[in-house]
LUMBATOR-197042 format. One record per residue (C-alpha): x, y, z. Coordinates in steps of 0.25 Angstrom, whole numbers. Each point is the difference from the previous one (the first is absolute). Last residue first. Layout:
<rs>
+-------+-------+-------+
|     X |     Y |     Z |
+-------+-------+-------+
|     X |     Y |     Z |
...
+-------+-------+-------+
</rs>
This chain:
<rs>
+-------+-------+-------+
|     X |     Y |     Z |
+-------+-------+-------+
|    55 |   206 |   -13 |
|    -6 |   -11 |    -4 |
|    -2 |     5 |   -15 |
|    14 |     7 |     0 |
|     6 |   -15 |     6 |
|    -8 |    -7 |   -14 |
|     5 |    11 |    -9 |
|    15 |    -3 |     4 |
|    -1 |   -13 |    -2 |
|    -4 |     1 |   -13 |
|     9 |    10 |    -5 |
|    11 |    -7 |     9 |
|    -4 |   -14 |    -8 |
|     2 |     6 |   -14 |
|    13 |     8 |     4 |
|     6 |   -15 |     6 |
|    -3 |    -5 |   -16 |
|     6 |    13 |    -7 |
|    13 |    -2 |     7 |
|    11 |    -1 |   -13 |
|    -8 |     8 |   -10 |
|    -4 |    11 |     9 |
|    11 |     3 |    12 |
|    -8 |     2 |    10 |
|     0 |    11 |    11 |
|     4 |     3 |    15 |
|    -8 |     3 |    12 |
|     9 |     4 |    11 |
|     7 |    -7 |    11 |
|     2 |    10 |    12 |
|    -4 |    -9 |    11 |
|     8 |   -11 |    -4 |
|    -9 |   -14 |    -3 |
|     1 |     2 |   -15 |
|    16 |    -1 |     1 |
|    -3 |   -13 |     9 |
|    -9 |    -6 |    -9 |
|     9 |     1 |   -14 |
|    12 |    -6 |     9 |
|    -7 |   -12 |     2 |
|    -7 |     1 |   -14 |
|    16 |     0 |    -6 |
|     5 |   -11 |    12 |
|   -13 |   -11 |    -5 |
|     3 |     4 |   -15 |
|    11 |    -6 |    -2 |
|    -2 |   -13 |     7 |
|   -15 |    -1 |    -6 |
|     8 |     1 |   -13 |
|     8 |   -12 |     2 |
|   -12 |    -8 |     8 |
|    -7 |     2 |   -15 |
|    11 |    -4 |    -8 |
|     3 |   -13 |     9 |
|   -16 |    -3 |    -1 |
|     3 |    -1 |   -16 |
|    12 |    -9 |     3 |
|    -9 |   -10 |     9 |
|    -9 |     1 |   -13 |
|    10 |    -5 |    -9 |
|     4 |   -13 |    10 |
|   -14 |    -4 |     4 |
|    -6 |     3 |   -17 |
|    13 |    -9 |    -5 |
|   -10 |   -11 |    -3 |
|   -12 |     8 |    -5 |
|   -13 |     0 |     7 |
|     1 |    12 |     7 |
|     1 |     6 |   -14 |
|   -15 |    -7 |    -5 |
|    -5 |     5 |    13 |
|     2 |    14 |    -4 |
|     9 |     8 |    11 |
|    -3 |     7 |    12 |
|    10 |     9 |    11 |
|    -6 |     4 |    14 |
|     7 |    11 |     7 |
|    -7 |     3 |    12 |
|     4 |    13 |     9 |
|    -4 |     8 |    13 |
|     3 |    11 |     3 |
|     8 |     9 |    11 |
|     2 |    15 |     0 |
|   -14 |     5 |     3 |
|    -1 |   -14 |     7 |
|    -6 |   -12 |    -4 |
|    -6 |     5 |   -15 |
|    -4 |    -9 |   -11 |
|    11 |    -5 |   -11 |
|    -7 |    -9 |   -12 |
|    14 |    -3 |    -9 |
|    -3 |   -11 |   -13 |
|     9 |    -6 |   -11 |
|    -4 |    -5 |   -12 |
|     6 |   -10 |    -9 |
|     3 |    -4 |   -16 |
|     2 |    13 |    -6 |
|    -4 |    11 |    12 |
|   -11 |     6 |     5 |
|     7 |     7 |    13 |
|   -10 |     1 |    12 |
|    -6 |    10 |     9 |
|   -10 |    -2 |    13 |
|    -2 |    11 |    11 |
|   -11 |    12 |    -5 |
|    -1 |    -1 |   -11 |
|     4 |    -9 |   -10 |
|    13 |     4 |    -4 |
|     5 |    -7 |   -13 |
|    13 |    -2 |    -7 |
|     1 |    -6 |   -15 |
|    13 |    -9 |    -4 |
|     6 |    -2 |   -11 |
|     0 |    -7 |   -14 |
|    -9 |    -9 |     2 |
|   -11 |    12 |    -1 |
|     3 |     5 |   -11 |
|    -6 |   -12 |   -10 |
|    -6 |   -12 |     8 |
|    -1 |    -5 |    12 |
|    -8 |   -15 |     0 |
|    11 |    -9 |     4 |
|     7 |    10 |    12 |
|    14 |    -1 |    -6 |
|     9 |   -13 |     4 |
|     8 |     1 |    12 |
|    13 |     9 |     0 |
|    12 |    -5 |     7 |
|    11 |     5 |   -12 |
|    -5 |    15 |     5 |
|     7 |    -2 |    14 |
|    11 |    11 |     0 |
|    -9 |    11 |    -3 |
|    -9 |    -5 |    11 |
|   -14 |    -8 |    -3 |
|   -14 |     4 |    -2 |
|     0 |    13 |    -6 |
|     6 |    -9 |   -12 |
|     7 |     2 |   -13 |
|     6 |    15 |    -3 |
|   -16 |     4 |     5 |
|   -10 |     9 |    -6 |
|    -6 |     8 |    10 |
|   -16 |     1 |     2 |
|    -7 |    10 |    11 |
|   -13 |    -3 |     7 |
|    -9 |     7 |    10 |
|   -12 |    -5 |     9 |
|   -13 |     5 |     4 |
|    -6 |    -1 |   -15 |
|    -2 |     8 |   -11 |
|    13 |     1 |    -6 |
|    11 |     5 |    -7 |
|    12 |    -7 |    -2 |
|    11 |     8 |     5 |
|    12 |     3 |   -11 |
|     9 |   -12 |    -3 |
|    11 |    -4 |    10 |
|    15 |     2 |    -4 |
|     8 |   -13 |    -1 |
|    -1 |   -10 |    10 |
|    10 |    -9 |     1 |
|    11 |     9 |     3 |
|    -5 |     4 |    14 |
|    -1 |   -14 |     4 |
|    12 |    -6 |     9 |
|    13 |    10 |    -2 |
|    -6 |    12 |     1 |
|   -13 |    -2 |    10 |
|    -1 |    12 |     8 |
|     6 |    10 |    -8 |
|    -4 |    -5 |   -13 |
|   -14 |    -4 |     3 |
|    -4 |    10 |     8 |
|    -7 |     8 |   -11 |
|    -9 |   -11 |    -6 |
|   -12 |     1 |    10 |
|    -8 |   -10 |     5 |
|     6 |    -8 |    11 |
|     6 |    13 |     5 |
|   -14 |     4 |     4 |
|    -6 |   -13 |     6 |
|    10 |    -1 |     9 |
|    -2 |    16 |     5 |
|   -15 |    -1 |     0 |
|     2 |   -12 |     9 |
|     7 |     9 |    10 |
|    17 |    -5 |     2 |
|     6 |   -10 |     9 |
|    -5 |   -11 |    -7 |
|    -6 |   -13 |     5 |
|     0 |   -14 |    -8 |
|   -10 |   -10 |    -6 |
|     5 |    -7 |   -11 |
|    -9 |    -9 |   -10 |
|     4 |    -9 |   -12 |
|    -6 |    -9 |   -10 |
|   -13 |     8 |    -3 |
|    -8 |    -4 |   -12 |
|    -3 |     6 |   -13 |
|   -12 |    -1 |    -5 |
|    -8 |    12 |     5 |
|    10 |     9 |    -6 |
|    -2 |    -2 |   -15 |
|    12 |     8 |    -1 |
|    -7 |     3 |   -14 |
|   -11 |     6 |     7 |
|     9 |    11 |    10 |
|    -6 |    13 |    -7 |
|   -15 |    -6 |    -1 |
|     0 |    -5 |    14 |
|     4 |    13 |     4 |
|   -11 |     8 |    -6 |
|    -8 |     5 |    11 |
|     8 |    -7 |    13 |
|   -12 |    10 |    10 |
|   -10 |    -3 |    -9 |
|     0 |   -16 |    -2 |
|     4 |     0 |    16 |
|   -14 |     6 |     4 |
|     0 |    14 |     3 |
|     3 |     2 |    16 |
|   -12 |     5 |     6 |
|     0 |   -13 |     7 |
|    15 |     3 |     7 |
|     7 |   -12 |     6 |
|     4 |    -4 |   -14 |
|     9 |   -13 |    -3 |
|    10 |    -4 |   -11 |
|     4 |   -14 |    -7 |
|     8 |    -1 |   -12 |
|    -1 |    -9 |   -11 |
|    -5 |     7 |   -11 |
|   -12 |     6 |     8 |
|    -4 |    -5 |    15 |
|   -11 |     6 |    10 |
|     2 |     3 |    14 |
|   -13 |     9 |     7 |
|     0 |    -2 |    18 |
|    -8 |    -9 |     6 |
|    -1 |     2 |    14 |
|    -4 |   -14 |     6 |
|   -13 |    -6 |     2 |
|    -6 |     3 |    13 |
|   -16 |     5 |    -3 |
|    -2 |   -15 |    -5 |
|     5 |    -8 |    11 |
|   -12 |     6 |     8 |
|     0 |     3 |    16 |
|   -12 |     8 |     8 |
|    -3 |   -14 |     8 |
|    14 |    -2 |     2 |
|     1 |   -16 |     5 |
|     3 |     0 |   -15 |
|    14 |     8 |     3 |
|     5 |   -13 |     9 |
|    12 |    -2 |   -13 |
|     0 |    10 |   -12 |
|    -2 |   -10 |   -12 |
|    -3 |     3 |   -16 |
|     2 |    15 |     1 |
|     0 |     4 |   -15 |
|    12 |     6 |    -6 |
|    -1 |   -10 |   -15 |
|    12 |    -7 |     4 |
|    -8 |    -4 |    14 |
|     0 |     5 |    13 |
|     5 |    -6 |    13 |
|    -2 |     8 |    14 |
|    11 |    -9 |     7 |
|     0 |     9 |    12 |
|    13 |     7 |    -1 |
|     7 |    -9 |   -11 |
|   -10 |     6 |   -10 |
|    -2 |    -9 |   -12 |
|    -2 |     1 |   -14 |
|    -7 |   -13 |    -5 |
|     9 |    -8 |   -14 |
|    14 |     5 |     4 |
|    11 |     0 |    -6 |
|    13 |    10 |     1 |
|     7 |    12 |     5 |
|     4 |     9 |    10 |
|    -9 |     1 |    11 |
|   -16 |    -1 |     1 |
|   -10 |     3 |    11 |
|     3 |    15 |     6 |
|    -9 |     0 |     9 |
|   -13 |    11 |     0 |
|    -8 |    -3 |    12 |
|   -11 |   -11 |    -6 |
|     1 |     6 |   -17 |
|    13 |    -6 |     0 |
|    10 |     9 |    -8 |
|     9 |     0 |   -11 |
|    -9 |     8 |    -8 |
|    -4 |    -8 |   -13 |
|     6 |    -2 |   -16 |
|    -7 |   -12 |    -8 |
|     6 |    -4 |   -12 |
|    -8 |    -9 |    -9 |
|    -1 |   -13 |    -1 |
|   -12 |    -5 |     2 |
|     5 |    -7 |    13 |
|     7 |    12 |     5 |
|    12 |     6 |    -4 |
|     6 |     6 |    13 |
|     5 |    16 |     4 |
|    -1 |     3 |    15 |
|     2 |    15 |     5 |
|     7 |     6 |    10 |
|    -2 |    16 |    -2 |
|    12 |     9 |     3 |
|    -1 |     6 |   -16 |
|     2 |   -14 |    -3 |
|     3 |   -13 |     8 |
|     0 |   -13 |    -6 |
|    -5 |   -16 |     6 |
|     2 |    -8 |   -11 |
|   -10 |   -11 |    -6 |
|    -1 |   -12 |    -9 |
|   -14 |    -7 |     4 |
|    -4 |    -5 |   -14 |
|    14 |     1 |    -9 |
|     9 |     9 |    -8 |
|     2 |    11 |    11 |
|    13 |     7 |    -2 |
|    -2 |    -3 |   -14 |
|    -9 |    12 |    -3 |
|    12 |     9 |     2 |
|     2 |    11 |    10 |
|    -6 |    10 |    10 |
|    -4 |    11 |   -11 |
|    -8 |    10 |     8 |
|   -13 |     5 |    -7 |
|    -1 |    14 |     8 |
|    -8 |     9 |     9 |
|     8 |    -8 |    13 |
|    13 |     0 |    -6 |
|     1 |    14 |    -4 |
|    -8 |    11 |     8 |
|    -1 |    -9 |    13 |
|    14 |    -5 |     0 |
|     5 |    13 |    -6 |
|    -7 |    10 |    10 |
|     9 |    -8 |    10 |
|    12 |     0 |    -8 |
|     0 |    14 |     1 |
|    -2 |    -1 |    16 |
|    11 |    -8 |    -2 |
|    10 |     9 |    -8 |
|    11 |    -4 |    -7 |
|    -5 |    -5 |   -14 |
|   -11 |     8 |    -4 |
|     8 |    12 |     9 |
|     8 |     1 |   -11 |
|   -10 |     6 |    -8 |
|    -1 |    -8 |   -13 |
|     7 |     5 |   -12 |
|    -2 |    14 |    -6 |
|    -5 |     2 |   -15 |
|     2 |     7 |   -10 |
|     7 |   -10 |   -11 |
|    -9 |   -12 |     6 |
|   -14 |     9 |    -6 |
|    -6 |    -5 |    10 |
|    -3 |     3 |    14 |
|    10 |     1 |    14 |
|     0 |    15 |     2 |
|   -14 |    -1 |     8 |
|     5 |   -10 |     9 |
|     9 |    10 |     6 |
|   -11 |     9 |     3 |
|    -9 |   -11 |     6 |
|    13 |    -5 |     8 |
|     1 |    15 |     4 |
|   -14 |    -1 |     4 |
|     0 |   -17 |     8 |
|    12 |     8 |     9 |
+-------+-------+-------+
</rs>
């Protein structure tokens, strides 16, 4: 199977005009998706949200990515740290959900570590003659934070994060991204693979078929790809008002982001980084989506939106902003049934490979020529 896949993956590479899109089995297959979690998510920086999520000493949350648990936790120098979620005594599971915490500690046998992984208490191990606290740290796994979003590697031969975003700092600079601040995040399930969520999210082409009476005439037609160095890809539109709000909701708009300048307040720029984070750069907000894989038809999906500070602050910001999330529940709601019925017509056994229409997909092209080298390589 893995030599057809080869075969087929060798039609999915630039230029966008000649290419094929991604295999079907990318989306339907699990053994597919196996070669993916090892290939994709666990060789890659992986976006798993905003900096905010984890403002102060001690804040944690308990993820799972690529099938690994992991812990991620600002620690008392505040930087975030990222470890395996599990007790270095017989491998437990230690912490759920969300939270604070100043010790990490294992509810099987209380082994307790501190922010920093290193065993502080294992209860009756001195009476161990052979036993040292310091060969039982936790599994530290890289995380790192640029512009306001977090991301993890599990790979050490990973380039550092500086390498693998390239010049995406540069591109999204007058966003000034880092100083925006969260004031929403959704969490939901979507019967559709992640790569599927993500795809839709970024290109133009649906917009008037799936969206005609809520968004499509917002946008005008996108500008050509940016080109870039990174492992990321970007495309500006200029906008009739805001991407932010509903054609019907435009007199709702909040104040401009206070330092965006020239072009780019008038539209909004969508970005990809790769492999599972994408946002819309837009005039006074942005609007986040990380999707990771469930199930070869399943994902996972967190919306988070962010404003400047100096907007939250504004008197009408509770009401205007409630009307923004309106827009983006809107345009879930369309698109939730569309990626549905995208994942089941992928799913049948004779699904083809198709192709990409260049100026209105060039963003999802970009990711399939980058994923589709990364599965070659492991194949």
């Amino acid at each position: 199977m893995f030599e057809q896949l080869h075969t087929d993956l060798n039609g999915v590479a630039a230029p966008i005009e000649t290419s094929a899109s991604l295999p079907p089995a990318c989306y339907a297959d699990a053994d597919v998706a196996g070669l993916e979690r090892d290939a994709v998510f666990r060789t890659s920086w992986v976006g798993i949200g905003r900096w905010d999520q984890w403002k102060n000493v001690g804040d944690y949350s308990a993820l799972t990515i690529a099938d690994i648990p992991v812990i991620v936790v600002r620690d008392k120098s505040q930087v975030l740290k990222a470890y395996s979620n599990s007790c270095r005594h017989r491998g437990s599971l230690m912490l759920e959900g969300s939270g604070n915490a100043q010790t990490i500690s294992c509810p099987f046998h209380r082994w307790t570590y501190g922010l920093d992984g290193e065993l502080r208490g294992a209860p009756d191990m001195p009476e161990c003659a052979t036993f040292n606290k310091c060969d039982h740290g936790l599994v530290q796994f890289r995380a790192a934070e640029r512009d306001g979003f977090a991301f993890i590697c599990f790979d050490d031969a990973t380039p550092d994060l500086d390498e693998w975003l390239g010049d995406f700092s540069e591109l999204h600079a007058p966003w000034k991204m880092g100083e925006l601040v969260t004031t929403r995040r959704l969490e939901l399930e979507v019967d559709c693979n992640w790569k599927g969520f993500l795809e839709v999210f970024n290109e133009y082409y649906h917009l008037p078929y799936v969206h005609p009476d809520t968004v499509a005439n917002v946008y005008a037609r996108p500008e050509a790809a940016d080109a870039v160095t990174g492992k990321y890809a970007s495309q500006f539109s200029v906008t009739e008002g805001t991407g932010g709000l509903l054609e019907a909701t435009q007199a709702y708009a909040l104040p401009a982001i206070p330092w965006l300048e020239g072009r780019n307040k008038s539209g909004t720029r969508y970005t990809w980084l790769f492999p599972n984070m994408t946002f819309a750069a837009s005039t006074e907000a942005i609007w986040i989506y990380e999707a990771t894989p469930l199930e070869t038809g399943r994902c996972r999906v967190v919306m988070t939106v962010c404003f400047p500070p100096e907007t939250v602050a504004l008197d009408q910001f509770e009401e205007c902003s409630q009307v923004y999330y309106d827009r983006m529940d809107a345009a879930l709601a369309e698109d939730i049934p569309a990626l549905a019925r995208y994942h089941k017509g992928l799913a049948s056994p004779f699904a083809k490979q198709g192709c990409y229409c260049a100026d209105l997909e060039p963003n999802v092209a970009s990711f399939a020529f980058w994923y589709a080298d990364h599965m070659r390589q492991a194949i």
